[in-house]
N, C-alpha and C positions, 0 to 999 in steps of 0.2 A: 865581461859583456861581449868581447869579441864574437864567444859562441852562439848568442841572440844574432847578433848584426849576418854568422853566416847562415843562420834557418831562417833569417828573414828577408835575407836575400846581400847580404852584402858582399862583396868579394875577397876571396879571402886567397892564401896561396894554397899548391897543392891538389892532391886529389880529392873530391867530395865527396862525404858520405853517401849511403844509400840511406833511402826511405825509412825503413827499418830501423837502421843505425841512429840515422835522428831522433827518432821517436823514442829508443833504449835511453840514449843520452837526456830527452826532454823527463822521461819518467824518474831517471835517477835524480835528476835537479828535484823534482814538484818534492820527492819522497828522501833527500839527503839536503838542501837547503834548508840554511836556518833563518834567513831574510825571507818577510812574507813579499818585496819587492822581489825578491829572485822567483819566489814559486808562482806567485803573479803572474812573472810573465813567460815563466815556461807553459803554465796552463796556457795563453794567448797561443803563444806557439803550439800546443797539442790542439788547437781552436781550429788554428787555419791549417792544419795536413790533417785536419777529419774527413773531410770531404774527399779530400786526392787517396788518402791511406786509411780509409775504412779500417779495412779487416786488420792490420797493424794498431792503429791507436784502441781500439774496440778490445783486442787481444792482450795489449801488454799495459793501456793506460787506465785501462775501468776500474781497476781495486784501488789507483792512487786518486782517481776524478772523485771517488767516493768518499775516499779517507778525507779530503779537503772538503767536502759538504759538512763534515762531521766537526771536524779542529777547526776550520779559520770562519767561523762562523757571524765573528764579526767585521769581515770585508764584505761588501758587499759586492765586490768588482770581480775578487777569484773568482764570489760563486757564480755569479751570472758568467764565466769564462767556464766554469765545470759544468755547468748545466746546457750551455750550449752547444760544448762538445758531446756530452752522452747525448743528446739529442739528434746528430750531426750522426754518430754512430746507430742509432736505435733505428731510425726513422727511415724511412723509402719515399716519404715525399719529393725529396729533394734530387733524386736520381733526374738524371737527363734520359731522352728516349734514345731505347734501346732494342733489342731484338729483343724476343720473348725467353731465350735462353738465359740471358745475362738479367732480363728481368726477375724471371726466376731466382736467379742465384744472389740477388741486391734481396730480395723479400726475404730469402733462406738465412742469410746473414743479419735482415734486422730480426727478424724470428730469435737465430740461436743467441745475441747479443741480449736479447728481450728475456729468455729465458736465465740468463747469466746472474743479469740484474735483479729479476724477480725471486731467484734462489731463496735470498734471505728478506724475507717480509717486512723489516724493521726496515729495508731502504725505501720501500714505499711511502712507511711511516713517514719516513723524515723528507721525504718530497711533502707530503700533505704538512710537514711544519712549515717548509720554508715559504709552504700557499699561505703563510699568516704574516711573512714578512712584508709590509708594505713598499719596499722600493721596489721600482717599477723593475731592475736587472738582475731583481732577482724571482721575484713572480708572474713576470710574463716567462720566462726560461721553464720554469717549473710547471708552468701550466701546459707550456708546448712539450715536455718531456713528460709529463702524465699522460697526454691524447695519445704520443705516438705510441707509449707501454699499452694501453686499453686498446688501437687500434691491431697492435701485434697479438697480445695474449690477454684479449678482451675477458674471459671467463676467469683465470686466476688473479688479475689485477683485481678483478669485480669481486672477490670474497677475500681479499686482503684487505680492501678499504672498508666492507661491509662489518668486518669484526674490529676495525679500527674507531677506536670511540675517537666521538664528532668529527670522523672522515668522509660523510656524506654532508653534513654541515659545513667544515671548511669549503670545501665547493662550491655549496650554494652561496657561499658569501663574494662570489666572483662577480654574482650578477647587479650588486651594490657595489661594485668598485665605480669609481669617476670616471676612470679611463676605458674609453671606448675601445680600444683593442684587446682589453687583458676582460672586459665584459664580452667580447665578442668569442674570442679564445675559449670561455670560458664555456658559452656555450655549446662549444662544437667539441670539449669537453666531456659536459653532461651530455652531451647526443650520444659521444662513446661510453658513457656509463651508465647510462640507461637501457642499453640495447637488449633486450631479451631477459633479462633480469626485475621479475615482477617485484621482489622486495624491495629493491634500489628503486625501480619507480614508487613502489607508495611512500617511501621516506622522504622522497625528494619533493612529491606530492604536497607532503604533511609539512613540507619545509617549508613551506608558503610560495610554492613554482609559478602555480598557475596564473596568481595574482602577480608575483612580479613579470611574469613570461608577458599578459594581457597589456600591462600596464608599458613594456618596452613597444610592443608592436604598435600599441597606440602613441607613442612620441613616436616612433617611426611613421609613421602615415599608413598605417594599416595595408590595402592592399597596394597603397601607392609606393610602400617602403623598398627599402631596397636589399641585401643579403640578407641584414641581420632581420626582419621578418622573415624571412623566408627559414634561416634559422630557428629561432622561435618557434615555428611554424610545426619542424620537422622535431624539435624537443618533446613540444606537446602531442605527436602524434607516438612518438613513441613512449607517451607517458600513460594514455589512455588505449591504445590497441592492445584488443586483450586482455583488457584489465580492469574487470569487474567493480572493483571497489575503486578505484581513480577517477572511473565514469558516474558512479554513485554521488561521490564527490564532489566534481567537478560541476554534475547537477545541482545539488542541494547548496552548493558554495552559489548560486544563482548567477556561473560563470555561462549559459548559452545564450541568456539576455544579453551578454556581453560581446556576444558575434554579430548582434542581427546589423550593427553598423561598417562591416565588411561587406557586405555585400546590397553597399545603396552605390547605384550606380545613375549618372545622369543618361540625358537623351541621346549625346553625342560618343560612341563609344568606338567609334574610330581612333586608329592608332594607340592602340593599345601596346606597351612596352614589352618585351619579352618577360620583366622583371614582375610588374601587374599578372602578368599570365599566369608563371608559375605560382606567385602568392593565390593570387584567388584561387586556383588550382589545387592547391595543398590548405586553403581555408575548405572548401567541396569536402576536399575527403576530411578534414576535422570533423565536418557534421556526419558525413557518412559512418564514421565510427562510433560514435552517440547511437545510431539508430541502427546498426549491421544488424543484419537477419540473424547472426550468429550470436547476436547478445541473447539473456535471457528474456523472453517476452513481457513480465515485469518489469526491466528496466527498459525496455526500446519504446513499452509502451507510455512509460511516463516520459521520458524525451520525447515523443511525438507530441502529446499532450503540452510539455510546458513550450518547445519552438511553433506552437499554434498559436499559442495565449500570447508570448510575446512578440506575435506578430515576422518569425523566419521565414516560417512559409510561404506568406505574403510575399515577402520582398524577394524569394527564391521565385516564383512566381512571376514575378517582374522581370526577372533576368529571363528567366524562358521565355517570353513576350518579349523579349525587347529587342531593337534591332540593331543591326552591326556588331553583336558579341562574337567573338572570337567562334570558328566551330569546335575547337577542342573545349573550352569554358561551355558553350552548350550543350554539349554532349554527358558532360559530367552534369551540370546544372540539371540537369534530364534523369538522371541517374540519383543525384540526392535527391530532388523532389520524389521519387518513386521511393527509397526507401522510407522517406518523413510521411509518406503515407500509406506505406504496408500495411496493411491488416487494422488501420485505424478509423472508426467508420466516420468521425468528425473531421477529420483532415479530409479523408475520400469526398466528404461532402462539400466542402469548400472547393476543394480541388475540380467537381462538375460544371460549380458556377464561376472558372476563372474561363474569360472571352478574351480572344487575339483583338490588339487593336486595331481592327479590318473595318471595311466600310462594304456589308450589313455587316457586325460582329460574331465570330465564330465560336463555340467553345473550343477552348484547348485541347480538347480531346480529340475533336474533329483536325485540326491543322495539325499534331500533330501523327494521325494514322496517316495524313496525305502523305509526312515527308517518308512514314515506314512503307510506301508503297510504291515509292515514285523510284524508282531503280538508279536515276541520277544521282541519287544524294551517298554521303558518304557511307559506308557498309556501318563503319561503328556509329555513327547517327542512328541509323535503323534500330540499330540490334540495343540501342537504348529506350527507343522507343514503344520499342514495344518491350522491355523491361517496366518501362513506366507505364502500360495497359496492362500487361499484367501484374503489378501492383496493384493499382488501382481499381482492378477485381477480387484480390484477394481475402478471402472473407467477407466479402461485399454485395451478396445477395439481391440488394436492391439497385449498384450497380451494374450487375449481370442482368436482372429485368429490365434497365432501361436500354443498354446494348441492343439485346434481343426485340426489345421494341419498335427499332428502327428497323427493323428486318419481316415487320406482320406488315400484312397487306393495308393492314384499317390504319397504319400511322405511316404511312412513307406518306411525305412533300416532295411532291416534281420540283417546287421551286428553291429545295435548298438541299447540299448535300451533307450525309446524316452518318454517323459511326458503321451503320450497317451496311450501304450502299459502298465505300470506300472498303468493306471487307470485303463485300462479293466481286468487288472489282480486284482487288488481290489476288481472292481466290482462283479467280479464273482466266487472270493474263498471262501472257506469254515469260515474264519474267518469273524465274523457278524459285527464286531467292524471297521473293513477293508471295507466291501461290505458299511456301514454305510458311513466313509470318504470316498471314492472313490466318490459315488453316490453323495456328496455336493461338494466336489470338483469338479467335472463333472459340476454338478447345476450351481457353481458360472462361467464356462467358460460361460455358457450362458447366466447371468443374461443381464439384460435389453440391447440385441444385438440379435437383431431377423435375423440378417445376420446367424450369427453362427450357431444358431435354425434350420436354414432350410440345412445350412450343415452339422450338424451332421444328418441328415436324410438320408444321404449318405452314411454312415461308415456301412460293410457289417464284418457280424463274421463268420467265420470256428469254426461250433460247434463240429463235428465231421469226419470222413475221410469216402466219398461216399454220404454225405448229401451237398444238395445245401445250401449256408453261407444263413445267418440272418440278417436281418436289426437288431442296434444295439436297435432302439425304441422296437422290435418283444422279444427280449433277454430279454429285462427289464423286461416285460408282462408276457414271462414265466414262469422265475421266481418266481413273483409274485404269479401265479397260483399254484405254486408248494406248497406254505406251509410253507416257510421258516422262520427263527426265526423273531420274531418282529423287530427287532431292524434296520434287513436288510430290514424287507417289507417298515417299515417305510420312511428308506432312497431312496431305491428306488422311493416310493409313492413320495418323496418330487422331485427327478430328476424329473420324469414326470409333474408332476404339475408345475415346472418350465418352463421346456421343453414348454409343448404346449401351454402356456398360452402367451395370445397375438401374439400369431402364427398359424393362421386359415390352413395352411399347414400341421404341425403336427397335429393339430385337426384333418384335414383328414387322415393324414396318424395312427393315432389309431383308430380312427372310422372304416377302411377298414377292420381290422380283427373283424373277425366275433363273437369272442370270446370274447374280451374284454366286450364290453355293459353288458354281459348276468353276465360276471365274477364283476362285479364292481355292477351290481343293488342285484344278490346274496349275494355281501359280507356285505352292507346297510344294506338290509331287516332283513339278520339273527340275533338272540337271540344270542348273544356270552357273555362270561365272559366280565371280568375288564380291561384286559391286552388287547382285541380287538378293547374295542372299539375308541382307538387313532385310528388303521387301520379302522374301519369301517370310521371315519369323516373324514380322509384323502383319500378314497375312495370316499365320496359325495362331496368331492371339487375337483378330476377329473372330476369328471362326472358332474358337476355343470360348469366345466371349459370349458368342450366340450360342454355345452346347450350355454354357453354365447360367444364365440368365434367360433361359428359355423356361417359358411358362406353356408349351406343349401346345399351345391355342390354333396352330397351324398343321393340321394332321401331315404333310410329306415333308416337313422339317419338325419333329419332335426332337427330344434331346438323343431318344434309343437310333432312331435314323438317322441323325446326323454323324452321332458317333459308329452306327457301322460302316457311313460312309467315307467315315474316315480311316477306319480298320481295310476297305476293301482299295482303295482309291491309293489312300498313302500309307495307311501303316502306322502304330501309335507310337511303333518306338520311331520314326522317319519323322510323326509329327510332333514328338518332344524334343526331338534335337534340332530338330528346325525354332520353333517356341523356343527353348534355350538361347540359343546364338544372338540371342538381343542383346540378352545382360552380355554376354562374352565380346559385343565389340568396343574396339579401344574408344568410341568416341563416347559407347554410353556411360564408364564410369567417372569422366570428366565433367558431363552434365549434370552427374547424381551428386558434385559436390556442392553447389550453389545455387540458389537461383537464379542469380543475373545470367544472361546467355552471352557470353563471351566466347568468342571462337576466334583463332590464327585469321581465316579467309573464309570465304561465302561457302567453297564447297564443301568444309566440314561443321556447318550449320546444317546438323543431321536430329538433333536429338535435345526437348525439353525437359527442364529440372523435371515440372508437375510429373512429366509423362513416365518420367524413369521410377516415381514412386509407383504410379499403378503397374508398372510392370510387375513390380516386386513385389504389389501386392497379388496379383493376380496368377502370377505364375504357376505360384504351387496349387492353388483351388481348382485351373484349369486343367494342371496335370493329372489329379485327383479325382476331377469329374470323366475325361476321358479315358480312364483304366475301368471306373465302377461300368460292375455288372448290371442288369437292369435290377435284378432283385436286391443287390445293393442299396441301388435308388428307392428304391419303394420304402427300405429298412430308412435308409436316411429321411426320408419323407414322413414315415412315421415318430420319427425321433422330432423331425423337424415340427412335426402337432402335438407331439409331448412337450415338448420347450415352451411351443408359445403357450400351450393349456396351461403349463407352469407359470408362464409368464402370467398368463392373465390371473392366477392368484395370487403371484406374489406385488400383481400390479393391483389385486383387491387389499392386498393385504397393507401396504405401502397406503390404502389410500384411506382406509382405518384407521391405521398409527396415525395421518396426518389429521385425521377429523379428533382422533383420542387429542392431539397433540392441541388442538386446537382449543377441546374442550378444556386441558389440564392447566392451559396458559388462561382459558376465562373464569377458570377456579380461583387459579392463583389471584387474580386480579381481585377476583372475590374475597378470597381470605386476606389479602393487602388493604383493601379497603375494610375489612372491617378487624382489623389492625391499625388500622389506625382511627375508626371510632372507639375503638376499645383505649385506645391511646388517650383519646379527648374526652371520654368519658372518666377512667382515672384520673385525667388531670383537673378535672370539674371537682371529681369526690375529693382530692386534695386539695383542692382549693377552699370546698366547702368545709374538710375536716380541720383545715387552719383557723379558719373563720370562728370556726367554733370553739377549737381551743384558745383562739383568742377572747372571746366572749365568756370564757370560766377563767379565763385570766382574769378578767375585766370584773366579772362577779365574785372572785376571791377578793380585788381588792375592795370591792364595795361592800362586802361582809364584814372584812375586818373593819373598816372605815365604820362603818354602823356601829360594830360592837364599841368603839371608840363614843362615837357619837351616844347610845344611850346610855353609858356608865355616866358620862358628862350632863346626861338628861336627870339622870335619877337625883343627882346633887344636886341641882335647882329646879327640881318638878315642883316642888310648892312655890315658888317664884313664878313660874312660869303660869303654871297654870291659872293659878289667880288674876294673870292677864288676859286667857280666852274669854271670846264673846259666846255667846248663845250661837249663833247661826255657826261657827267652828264647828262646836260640841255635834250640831246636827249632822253637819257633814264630816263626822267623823263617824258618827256613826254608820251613816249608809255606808261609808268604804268599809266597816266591821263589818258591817251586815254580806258584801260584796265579797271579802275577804273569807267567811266563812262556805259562800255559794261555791266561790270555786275549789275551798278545802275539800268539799264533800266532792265534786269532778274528779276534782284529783286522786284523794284516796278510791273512789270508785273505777278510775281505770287504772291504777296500779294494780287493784285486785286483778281485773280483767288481765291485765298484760302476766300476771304471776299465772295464771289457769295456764294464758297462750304458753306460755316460755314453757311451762310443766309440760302440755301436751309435744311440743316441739320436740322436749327432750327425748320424751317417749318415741317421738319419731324415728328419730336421730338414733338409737339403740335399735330399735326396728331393722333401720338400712342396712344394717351388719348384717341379716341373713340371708342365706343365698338365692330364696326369692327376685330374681330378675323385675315381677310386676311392680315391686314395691320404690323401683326408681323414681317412678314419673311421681309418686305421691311425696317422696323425697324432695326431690327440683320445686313440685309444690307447695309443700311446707316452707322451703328457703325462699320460695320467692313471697311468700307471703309474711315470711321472717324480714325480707329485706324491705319490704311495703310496709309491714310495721316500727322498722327502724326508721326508716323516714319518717314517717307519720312523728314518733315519738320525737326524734328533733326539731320538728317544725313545733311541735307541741312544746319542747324544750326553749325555743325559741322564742315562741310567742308569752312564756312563761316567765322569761326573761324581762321582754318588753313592759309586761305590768309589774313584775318587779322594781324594775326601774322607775313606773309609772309613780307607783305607791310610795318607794323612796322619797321622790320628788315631790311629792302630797305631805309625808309626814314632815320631815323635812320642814313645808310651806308652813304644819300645822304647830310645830314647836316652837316657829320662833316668834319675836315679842310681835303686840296687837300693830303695829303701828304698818305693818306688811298686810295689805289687803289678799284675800280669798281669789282664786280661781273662779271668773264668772263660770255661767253654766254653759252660755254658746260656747268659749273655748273648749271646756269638757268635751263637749258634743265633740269638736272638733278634729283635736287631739284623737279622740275614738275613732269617728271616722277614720282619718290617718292610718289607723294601726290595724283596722279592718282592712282600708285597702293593701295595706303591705302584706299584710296575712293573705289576703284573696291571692293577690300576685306570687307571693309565694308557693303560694299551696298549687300553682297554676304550675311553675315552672318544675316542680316538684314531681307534678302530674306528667308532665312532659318527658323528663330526665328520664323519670319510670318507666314509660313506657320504651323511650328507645333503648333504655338498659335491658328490658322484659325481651323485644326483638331484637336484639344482640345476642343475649344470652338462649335464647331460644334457636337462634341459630347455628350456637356453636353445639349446642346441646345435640340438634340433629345431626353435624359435621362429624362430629367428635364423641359417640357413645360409649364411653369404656368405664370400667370397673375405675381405673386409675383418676378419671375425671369426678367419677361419685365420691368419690374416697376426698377429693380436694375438696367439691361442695361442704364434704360433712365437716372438713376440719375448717370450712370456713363458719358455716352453720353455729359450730360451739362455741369458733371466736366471736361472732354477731353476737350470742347469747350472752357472752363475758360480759362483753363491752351494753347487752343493755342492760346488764343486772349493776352494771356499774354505775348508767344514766340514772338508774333506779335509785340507788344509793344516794348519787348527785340530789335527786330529787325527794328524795326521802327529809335529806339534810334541808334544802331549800323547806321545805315544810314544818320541818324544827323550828326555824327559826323564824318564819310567820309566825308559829303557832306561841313564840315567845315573842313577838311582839305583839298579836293579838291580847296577848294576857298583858301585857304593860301597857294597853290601850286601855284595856278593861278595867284595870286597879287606877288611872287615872281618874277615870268616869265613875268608879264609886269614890275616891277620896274627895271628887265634885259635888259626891249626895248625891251621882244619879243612879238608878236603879239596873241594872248589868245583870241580863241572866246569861248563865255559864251554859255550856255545852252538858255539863255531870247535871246541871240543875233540869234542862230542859229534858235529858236522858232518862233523868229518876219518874220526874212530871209522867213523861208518855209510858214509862212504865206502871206508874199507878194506875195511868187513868185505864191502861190497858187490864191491866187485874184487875180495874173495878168492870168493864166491860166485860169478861169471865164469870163474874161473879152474876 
């Protein structure tokens, strides 16, 4: 132990080693000791000369700090002494300040120490095991030895872990530890493992982040909290910047309801902490990133949509009203409210009717163009400001008409001030930075609304008192003429170029002064410095604006004089390279990246997002218009009345399809409904055809019942009958007499229905030839086939019922004397009954028919084809089966009347009463007929 007491400072004799020499000595101990107390505490020892002997311990002790992660696995004291030290070596946090050289050389060295360790991928492995070991000395070590590897060589750490099964998972379980260091650690962890890496964020995402991340910030005190919100904070901004499907997410997980309680703030907002600042500050930009211009307009639009409904905007709203916020919090506050209402015309709406709490109240629109005007206020105040008016036009048509409306003669109030009045005071103050926003604010009331274009042509100014007022387009002009600071000519120059462009109106109404042309081809032509020549190329795209949107309505500015004048004056290739030099200065393609207008300082607020797209659109049409010859233009001209002549056919044609389109959907509709009478008609005929095979069910068993019943009759018919009375005997016989009335019905239209069925046939062989006319008499025949199938069931039916009737009579009539007769009134009554069910029947029958008749009549006309006749016919033969089969049915039904009429008859003669036969009466009328011959 001597050798501990002299690296730890004890005194010993002799000369002392060097650095180095200690450090040899402590490595052979960790890696030649067989006591885990001896390697123990040579690790201690390589603990504390990490710091003083970096490049030494890092060099000669990293393969032994490693080997001991590996073998002493169950101390827990080595490791948190190994994991210290590689930390001690990796890390650059811990450097004291130094010059920038030696800084350099402290980062080069945790760099190449970083790369040492990450050589072989399995040690990162076994960092993310020992993240599972719960004591606290050896998992806080490992978590602070994982940040500084991801903070040196953030991208190859970031795809070792990522192929590492559940090494994104162990991580997340940092943020469920108790211990509030090794969950804070953890964090700033995941902040290094999420950085730039879209896959690591959706896994971490799906790992349940957002919900723990929400759920810390709120035991923190939200924006009252302190680091570890602000942490939090900056996890989640790098979980969702950029990233599509995390934002998706993080919506539908119905996590932005979950913000709108950051940002409630009371009345008293003085003395705000630096710590509050930053949080609400990095809460801002959380929502900003939800709604970035840069998201896809599907998803920004539905975050605008749900932070409406649950009520953000509102309370964002609140904070822009409210007084004593911070101006860096208002500024941003200004900033996300413009994005949550980009292009959304329900938010924009709200957003009109939100009023400063003033005394009379103002809208918000108005209070804030004061502070974009008022040259006091801070520059990035401003330049958010009117970020936030031009959002608040975007897409907003009906916002742009109420702008512009405060600028018509017929709606200015002397007694209050109005969005327009506050821009024409911009417009034309002395402050350049003001004349600059006014003039793009103005710009954006008109952007692509040619309605508004031709009303602000309208708007008349009182320059002075005894002078007749100015068109505000004549004001701009002047101006311009006069000399004024770039920055304003500039902004102007962009109003105008807005202004007339695609507006052959304004075209003319600046072409009419006389001055303009002369002042705009002078300004091209000349030699100027550096600083002019943005104005000059902003000059040749008015005047390039008015050759190509000239409707010639002005004989000494048509489009062919303008452009010789500009052949004679400047020159077309003098005035393409001038045109040109817009796109080419440095400031323009910095505004062509964003919308928001962000600039260093006031004097390079030169150049609008909106503005930088019509350059680019306009560019090359103008270049193109000032080369064509005039007979060019003519050919274009004619091309351009060939297109629209096309157009208007293909706009007749378009509007055809839509009326076809219209009819084929009220067809459909047509054939759907009667799809589905077709439906309920089938299901009637099914219901009826059950009914009726129930009813031959019903009469099979009463047949066989019967035959039962008079075999049992014939064995005691002399019994029996020797008990009827007289008045029986008579009413038995009118039911014989009645019995025989309808035998002869019946057999008389079987015959009938046998002709019909005959003829039908003959029909039905007919249809086969290729006679076209013979259809309709076809469809005829079947429908009068289907008219007599009915008919015959009802008839079937009603046939049944006195079947039944007669049963129940005979029946009455065999058994012994002591059962009284059927009075007559019930007779009557009973009949009545069956008559009306019959009427009713035959009613509903009638009914059925017909809407089946206009059904089928309609499809008939729908639908005329060969393949539909062919179906009729094979319906047609089945009808025929099935009535020669009812026929049969009823044939049989007749038999066996006709056998009980005859066992009625043989009883009535074994009575002694006199019984004439059918053969007898048949012979009778044929005598008497041959004797009438005779």
């Amino acid at each position: 132990m001597n050798f501990f007491r002299g690296v730890m400072g004890g005194q010993t004799a002799g000369p002392q080693p060097s650095g180095a020499e200690t450090i040899q000595k402590l490595c052979d101990r960790v890696a030649s000791s067989t006591l885990l107390e001896d390697r123990r505490d040579a690790v201690r020892a390589l603990k504390s000369l990490s710091k003083k002997y970096r490049m030494e311990v890092g060099t000669q002790a990293m393969d032994h700090l490693i080997n001991i992660l590996h073998t002493d696995r169950s101390d827990s004291e080595i490791l948190g002494y190994a994991l210290d030290t590689l930390y001690n070596v990796i890390s650059n946090d811990e450097e004291e300040e130094q010059d920038e050289n030696a800084q350099k050389q402290a980062d080069d060295l945790g760099t190449q120490f970083t790369e040492k360790f990450i050589q072989d991928p399995e040690h990162i492995t076994l960092l993310l095991t020992l993240l599972e070991e719960f004591d606290f000395h050896v998992r806080w070590p490992a978590v602070k030895l994982l940040t500084a590897l991801l903070k040196s060589q953030g991208v190859q750490v970031q795809g070792i872990i990522l192929v590492s099964p559940m090494g994104v998972s162990r991580l997340m379980d940092l943020l469920a530890d108790s211990r509030e260091v090794i969950r804070n650690d953890g964090l700033l962890l995941l902040q290094q493992l999420t950085k730039g890496n879209a896959a690591i964020q959706k896994i971490v995402a799906f790992e349940n982040a957002f919900e723990r991340l929400l759920d810390i910030i709120t035991e923190e005190g939200s924006s009252d909290g302190g680091i570890v919100v602000e942490d939090c904070l900056l996890l989640l901004l790098n979980l969702l910047k950029n990233n599509s499907s995390n934002q998706n997410f993080f919506k539908e997980g119905s996590y932005i309801q979950r913000m709108k309680p950051w940002f409630e703030v009371g009345d008293d907002n003085s003395g705000w902490s630096a710590q509050k600042v930053t949080n609400l500050h990095l809460m801002l930009q959380l929502v900003r990133v939800m709604v970035s211009p840069v998201n896809s307009p599907g998803a920004t639009a539905s975050c605008q949509k749900c932070m409406y409904q649950c009520g953000l905007l509102q309370q964002l709203c609140t904070i822009l009203m409210a007084t004593g916020v911070p101006a860096d919090i208002l500024t941003e506050t200004i900033n996300t409210v413009s994005e949550v209402i980009r292009g959304s015309q329900v938010n924009q709406d709200y957003f009109t009717s939100v009023n400063a709490p003033s005394n009379p109240p103002r809208p918000a629109i108005v209070v804030l163009l004061m502070s974009m005007v008022n040259e006091r206020q801070p520059f990035v105040l401003r330049c958010a400001v009117l970020y936030c008016f031009q959002c608040f036009l975007y897409k907003n048509q009906k916002g742009q008409g109420e702008i512009v409306a405060t600028l018509l003669p017929s709606t200015i109030d002397a007694n209050s001030i109005s969005a327009g009045q506050l821009l024409c005071g911009g417009l034309f103050s002395a402050d350049s930075l003001s004349n600059w926003c006014a003039a793009v604010a103005v710009a954006h009331t008109l952007q692509d609304n040619l309605t508004q274009k031709e009303q602000l042509l309208r708007v008349q100014l009182a320059t002075s008192l005894g002078k007749p007022p100015v068109s505000l387009l004549q004001q701009c002009t002047n101006i311009l003429s006069q000399g004024s600071k770039v920055q304003t000519r500039v902004g102007l120059l962009m109003l105008l170029c807005t202004w007339i462009s695609n507006c052959p109106i304004a075209v003319t109404h600046f072409l009419h002064n006389q001055d303009n042309v002369p002042f705009l081809t002078a300004q091209i032509s000349e030699n100027l410095g550096e600083d002019e020549r943005l104005v000059q190329g902003l000059c040749a795209l008015l005047l390039g604006i008015c050759i190509y949107y000239n409707d010639n309505s002005l004989e000494n500015y048509t489009k062919e004089k303008l452009k010789q004048l500009i052949e004679k004056r400047i020159g077309k290739e003098n005035f393409v390279e001038k045109l040109g030099s817009i796109t080419k200065h440095e400031l323009y393609s910095r505004a062509a990246l964003k919308p928001q207008p962000i600039f260093p300082s006031p004097e390079q607020m030169l150049f609008d997002h909106e503005f930088t797209r019509l350059v680019k659109e306009l560019e090359g049409l103008i270049t193109k218009a000032v080369h064509k010859s005039s007979e060019e233009e003519k050919k274009e001209e004619e091309v351009k009345k060939t297109l629209e002549q096309h157009d208007n056919i293909v706009t007749q044609y378009k509007e055809l399809i839509r009326e076809q389109d219209v009819q084929i959907q009220e067809l459909k509709e047509k054939v759907s409904s009667m799809t589905t009478q077709t439906e309920q008609l089938q299901a009637t005929v099914s219901q009826q055809q059950s009914q009726i095979q129930q009813h031959k069910d019903q009469y099979n068993i009463l047949k066989l019942k019967l035959g039962k019943e008079n075999q049992s009759q014939s064995s005691q018919g002399d019994t029996q009958v020797n008990g009827l009375q007289t008045e029986e005997l008579a009413q038995l016989r009118e039911e014989l007499e009645e019995l025989r009335r309808q035998q002869k019905l019946l057999q008389t239209q079987l015959s009938e229905k046998d002709v019909q069925i005959d003829s039908l046939k003959s029909a039905a062989q007919a249809a086969e030839g290729p006679a076209g006319s013979d259809n309709t008499e076809i469809l005829q025949e079947l429908e009068g086939l289907k008219n007599q199938v009915q008919t015959h069931l009802a008839e079937i039916s009603h046939l049944k019922a006195e079947r039944q009737e007669l049963l129940r009579r005979a029946e009455a009539g065999v058994k012994p004397s002591d059962t009284a007769p059927p009075s007559d009134s019930s007779s009557d009554a009973a009949k009545a009954e069956l008559e009306n069910r019959l009427a009713a029947q035959t009613a509903e029958m009638e009914r059925l028919k017909e809407s089946r008749s206009g059904l089928e009549q309609q499809l008939a006309a729908a639908t005329s084809t060969a393949a539909i006749l062919q179906t009729e016919k094979s319906k047609l033969q089945t009808e025929v089966q099935e009535s020669k089969k009812e026929q049969d049915d009823l044939l049989m039904l007749l038999a066996d009347q006709d056998q009980k009429i005859h066992s009625l008859k043989q009883k009535l003669k074994d009575l002694g009463e006199m019984v004439e036969d059918e053969d007898d009466l048949r012979d009778q009328t044929s005598d008497e007929d041959d004797e009438d011959e005779d």
